[in-house]
C-alpha positions as CSV (number, residue, x, y, z in Angstrom):
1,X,145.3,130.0,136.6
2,X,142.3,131.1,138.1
3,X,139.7,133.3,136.1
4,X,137.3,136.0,137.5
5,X,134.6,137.6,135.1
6,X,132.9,140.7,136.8
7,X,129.8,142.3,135.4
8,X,130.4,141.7,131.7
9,X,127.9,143.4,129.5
10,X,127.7,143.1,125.8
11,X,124.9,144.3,123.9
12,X,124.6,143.9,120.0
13,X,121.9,146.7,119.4
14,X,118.9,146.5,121.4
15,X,119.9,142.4,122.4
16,X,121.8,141.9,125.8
17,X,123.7,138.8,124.8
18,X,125.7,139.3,128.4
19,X,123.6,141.3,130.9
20,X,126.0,141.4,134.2
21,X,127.8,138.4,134.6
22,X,130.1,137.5,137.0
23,X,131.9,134.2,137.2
24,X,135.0,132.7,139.0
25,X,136.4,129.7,137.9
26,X,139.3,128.0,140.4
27,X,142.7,126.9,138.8
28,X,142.7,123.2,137.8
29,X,138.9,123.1,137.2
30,X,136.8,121.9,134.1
31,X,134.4,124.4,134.1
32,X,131.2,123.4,132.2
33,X,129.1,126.4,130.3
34,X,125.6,125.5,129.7
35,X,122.6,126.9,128.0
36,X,120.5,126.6,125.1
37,X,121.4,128.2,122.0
38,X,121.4,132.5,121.9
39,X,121.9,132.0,126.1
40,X,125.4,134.3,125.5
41,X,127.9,131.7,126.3
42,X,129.9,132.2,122.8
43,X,129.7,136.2,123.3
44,X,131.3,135.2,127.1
45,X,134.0,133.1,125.6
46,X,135.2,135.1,122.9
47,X,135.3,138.2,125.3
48,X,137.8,136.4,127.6
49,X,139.6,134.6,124.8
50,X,139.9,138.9,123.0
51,X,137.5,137.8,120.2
52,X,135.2,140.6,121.1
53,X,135.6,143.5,123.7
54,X,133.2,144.0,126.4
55,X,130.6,147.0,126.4
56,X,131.8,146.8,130.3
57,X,132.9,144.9,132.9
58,X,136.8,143.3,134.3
59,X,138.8,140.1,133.8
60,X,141.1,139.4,136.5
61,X,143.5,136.3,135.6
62,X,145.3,135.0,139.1
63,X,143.8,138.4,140.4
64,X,145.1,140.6,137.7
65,X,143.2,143.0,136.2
66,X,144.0,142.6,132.4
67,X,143.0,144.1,128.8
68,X,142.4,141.2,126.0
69,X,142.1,143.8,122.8
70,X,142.5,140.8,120.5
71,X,143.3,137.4,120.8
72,X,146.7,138.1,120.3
73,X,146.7,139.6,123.6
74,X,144.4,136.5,125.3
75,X,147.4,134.0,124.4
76,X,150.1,136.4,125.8
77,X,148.3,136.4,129.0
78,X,148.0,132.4,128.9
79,X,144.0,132.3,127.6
80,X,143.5,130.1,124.2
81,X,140.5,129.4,122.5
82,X,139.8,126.2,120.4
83,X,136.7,126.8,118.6
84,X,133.8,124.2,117.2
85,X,135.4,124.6,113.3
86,X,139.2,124.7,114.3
87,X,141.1,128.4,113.2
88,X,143.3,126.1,110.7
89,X,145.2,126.5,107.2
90,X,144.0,123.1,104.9
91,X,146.9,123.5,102.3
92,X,149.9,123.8,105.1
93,X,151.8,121.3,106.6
94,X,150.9,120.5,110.6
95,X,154.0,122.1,111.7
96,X,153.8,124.6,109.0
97,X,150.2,125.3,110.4
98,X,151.8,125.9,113.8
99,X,154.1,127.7,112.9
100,X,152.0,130.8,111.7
101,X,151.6,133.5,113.9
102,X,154.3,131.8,116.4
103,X,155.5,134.7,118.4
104,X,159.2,135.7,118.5
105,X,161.3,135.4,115.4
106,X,160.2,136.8,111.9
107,X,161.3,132.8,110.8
108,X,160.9,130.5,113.5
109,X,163.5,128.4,114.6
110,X,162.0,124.8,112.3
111,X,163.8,122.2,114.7
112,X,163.0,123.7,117.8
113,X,159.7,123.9,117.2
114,X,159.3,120.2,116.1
115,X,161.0,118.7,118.7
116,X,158.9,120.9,121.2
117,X,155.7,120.0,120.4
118,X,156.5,116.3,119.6
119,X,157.7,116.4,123.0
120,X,154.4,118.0,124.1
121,X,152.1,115.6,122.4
122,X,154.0,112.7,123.9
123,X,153.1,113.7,126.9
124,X,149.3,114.1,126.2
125,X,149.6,110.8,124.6
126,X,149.1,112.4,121.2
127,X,150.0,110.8,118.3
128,X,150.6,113.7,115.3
129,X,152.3,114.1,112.4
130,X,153.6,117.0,111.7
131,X,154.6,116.5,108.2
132,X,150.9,115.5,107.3
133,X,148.7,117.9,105.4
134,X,146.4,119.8,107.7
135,X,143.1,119.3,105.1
136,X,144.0,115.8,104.9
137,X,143.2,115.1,108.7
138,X,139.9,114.6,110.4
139,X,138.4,116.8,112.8
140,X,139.6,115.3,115.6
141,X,142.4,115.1,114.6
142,X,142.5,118.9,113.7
143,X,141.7,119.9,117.6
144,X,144.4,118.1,118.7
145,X,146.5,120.3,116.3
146,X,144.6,123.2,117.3
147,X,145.0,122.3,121.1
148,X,148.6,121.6,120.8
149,X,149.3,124.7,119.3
150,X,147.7,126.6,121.9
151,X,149.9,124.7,124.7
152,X,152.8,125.5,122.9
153,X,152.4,129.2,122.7
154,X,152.0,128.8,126.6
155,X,147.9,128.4,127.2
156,X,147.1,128.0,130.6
157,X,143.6,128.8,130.4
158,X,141.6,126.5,127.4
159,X,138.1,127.7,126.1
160,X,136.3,124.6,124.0
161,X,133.2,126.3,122.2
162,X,131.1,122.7,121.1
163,X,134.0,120.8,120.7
164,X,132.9,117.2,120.0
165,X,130.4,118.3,117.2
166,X,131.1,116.7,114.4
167,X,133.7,114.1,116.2
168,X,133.5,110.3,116.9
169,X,132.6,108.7,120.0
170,X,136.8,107.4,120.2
171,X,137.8,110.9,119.3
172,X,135.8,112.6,122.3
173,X,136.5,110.3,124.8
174,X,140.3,110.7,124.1
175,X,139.5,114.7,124.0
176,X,138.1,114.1,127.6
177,X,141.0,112.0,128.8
178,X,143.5,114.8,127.7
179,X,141.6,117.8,129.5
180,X,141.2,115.7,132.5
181,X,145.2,115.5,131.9
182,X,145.7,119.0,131.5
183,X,143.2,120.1,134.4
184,X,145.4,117.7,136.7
185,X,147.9,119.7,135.7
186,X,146.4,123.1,136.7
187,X,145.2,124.2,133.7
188,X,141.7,125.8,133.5
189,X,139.1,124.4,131.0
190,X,136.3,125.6,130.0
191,X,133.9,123.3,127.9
192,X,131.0,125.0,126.1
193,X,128.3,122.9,125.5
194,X,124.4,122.2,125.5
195,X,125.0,118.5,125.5
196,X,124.1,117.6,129.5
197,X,125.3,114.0,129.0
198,X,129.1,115.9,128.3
199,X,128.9,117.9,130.7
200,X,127.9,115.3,133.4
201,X,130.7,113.6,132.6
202,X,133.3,115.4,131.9
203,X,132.7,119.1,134.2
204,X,133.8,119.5,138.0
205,X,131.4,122.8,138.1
206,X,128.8,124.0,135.9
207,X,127.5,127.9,135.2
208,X,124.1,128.2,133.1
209,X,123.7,131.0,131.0
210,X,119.7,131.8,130.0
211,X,118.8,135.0,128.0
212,X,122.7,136.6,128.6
213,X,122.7,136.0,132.2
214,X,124.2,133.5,134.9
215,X,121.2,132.2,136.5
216,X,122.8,129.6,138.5
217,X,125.8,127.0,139.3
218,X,126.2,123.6,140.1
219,X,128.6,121.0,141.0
220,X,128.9,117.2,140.9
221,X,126.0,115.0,141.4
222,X,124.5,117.4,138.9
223,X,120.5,116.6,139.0
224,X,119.8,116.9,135.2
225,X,116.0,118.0,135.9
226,X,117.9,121.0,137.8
227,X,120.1,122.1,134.5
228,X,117.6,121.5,132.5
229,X,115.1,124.1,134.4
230,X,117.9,126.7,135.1
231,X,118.4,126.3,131.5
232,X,114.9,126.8,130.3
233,X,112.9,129.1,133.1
234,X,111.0,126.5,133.8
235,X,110.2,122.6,133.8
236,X,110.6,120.5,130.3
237,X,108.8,117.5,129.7
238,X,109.2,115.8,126.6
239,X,105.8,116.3,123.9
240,X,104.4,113.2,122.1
241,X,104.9,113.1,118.7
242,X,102.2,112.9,116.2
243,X,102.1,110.4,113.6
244,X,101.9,111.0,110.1
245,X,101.9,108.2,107.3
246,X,104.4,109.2,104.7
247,X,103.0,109.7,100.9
248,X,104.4,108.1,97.8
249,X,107.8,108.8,96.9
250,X,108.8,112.3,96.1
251,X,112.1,112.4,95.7
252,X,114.7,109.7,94.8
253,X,118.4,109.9,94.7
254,X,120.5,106.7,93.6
255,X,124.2,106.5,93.7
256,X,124.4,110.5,93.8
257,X,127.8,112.6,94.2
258,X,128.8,116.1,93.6
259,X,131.7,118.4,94.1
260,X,132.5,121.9,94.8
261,X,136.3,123.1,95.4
262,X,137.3,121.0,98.2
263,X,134.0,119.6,99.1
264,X,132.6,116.3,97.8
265,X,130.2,113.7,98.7
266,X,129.6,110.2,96.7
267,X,127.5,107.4,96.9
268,X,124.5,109.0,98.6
269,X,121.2,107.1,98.5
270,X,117.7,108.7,99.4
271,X,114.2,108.6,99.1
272,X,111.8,111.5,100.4
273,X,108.1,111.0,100.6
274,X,105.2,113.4,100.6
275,X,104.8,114.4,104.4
276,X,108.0,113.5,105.6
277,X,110.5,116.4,107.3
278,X,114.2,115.0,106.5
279,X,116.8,116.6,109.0
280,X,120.1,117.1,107.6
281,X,123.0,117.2,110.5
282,X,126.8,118.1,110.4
283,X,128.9,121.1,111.3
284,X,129.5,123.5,109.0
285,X,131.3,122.9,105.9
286,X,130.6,118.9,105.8
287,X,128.7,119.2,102.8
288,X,125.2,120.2,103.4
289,X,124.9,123.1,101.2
290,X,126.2,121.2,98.6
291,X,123.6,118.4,98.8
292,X,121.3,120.6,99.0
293,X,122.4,122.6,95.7
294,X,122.8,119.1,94.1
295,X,119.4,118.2,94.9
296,X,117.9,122.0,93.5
297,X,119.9,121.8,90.5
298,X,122.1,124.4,91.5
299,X,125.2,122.3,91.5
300,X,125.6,119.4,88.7
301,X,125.7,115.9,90.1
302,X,129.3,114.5,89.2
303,X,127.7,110.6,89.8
304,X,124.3,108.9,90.3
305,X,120.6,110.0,89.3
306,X,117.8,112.4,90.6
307,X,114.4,111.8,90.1
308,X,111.5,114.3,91.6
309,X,107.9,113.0,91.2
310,X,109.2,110.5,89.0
311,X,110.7,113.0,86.6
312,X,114.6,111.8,86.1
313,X,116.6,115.3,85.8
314,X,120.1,114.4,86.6
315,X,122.3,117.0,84.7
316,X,118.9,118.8,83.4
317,X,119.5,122.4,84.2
318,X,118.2,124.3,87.1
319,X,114.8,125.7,85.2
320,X,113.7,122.4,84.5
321,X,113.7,121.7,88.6
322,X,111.3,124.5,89.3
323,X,108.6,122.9,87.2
């Protein structure tokens, strides 16, 4: 299915997070999305997927004008939108999971719809099943649920906002092998990202977003110098980093765990020095805020110690941190 954007503006106040774009993406094509973080590609995607309506502009789908008031609508018209923390129910079934918001009949035919999307993930070389618990199954695993649903409901168009954040190196290649698959097929892809190693080798085309507008395209051999300047305004050269010896020991966790509904974490080990900046990675909802609460006494540890400036305050409560 071939998609057309035409001068889609979306404003949020006074910020122009899609100033006048216009973008055509052929049938069968992976088409990547680049640019840094706040460029307007999400905005973009969720106004074609009928996330979020356009302050103006047209989408024309095989050269049809159409109206996406919700997503609802999107998925009618064959768009579908997997997005970085998959639109999931934990506590269902898989089939269960797929099974809500199916269109048609008030109770969906059970059988039909097994055998259906079995058959569909045989041939993406998928292997689900459907009587597992959705919370019990890992990210990647959760796209492919979230993917396969979206087939079934008769997606011809896929959006993928981030997808491999968060996934292994096994489950993204096997993500890329299946939208290579689908593209082959005729179906549409496009693969939001800022990752320029993905999108080299995954994308047939590329569109860069900077500051909510499309400020250029590209198509294989990408030159990464070239993304990276249409992405930026201007050349980037990596800075040096400065050195800076770490102090004594600051803070000191041994053997720490925690738990919060149907979050947990166990075993962690660190030690923070004066001077040092710690990152802490992961998609949202893998834990962070709760190490993080753990660690200000907000949450009580479940396992293991906690010791700041040598002061052991494992279950102390959270006054006695702020000394």
């Amino acid at each position: 299915m071939e998609v057309r954007l035409l001068d889609i503006h979306k404003h949020f106040g006074p910020v122009k997070a899609n100033d006048g774009i216009s973008l055509t993406v052929p049938a069968g094509t992976i088409q990547g999305i680049l640019g840094e973080n706040g460029a307007g590609k999400s905005t973009l995607m969720k106004i074609l997927s009928g996330f979020q309506p356009a302050d103006k502009g047209s989408i024309l789908l095989d050269g049809h004008q159409v109206h996406l008031r919700n997503p609802a609508d999107a998925i009618a018209h064959g768009v579908g939108m997997l997005h970085q923390d998959p639109l999931d129910f934990p506590p269902l079934s898989v089939i269960d999971d797929l099974l809500i918001g199916a269109p048609g009949r008030l109770v969906p035919r059970r059988r039909e719809a097994v055998s259906a999307v079995a058959a569909l993930a045989r041939s993406l070389g998928l292997s689900v099943d459907l009587k597992a618990e959705v919370g019990a199954l890992t990210l990647g695993e959760r796209q492919q649920l979230e993917l396969l649903r979206l087939l079934w409901l008769g997606a011809k168009v896929l959006i993928l906002d981030e997808p491999t954040t968060g996934i292994s190196a096994r489950q993204r290649n096997e993500l890329f092998a299946t939208l290579r698959h689908l593209a082959a097929e005729g179906k549409t892809v496009l693969f939001v990202s800022h990752k320029l190693e993905e999108v080299q080798d995954l994308c047939t085309r590329v569109a860069v977003l900077r500051q909510g507008k499309l400020v250029g395209e590209a198509e294989p051999p990408f030159r990464v110098d070239q993304l990276i300047s249409m992405m930026f305004g201007r050349e980037v050269t990596p800075g040096g980093r400065t050195a800076c010896a770490p102090g004594p020991p600051l803070l000191r966790l041994r053997g720490l765990g925690a738990e919060q509904g149907r979050l947990s974490f166990k075993g962690l080990d660190l030690e923070v020095c004066r001077g040092e900046t710690i990152g802490l990675a992961g998609m949202e909802g893998s834990g962070q805020a709760l190490f993080l609460q753990t660690c200000a006494g907000l949450v009580r540890a479940t396992a293991g110690s906690i010791e700041l400036n040598g002061v052991p305050l494992t279950g102390k409560p959270y006054h006695q941190f702020q000394r």
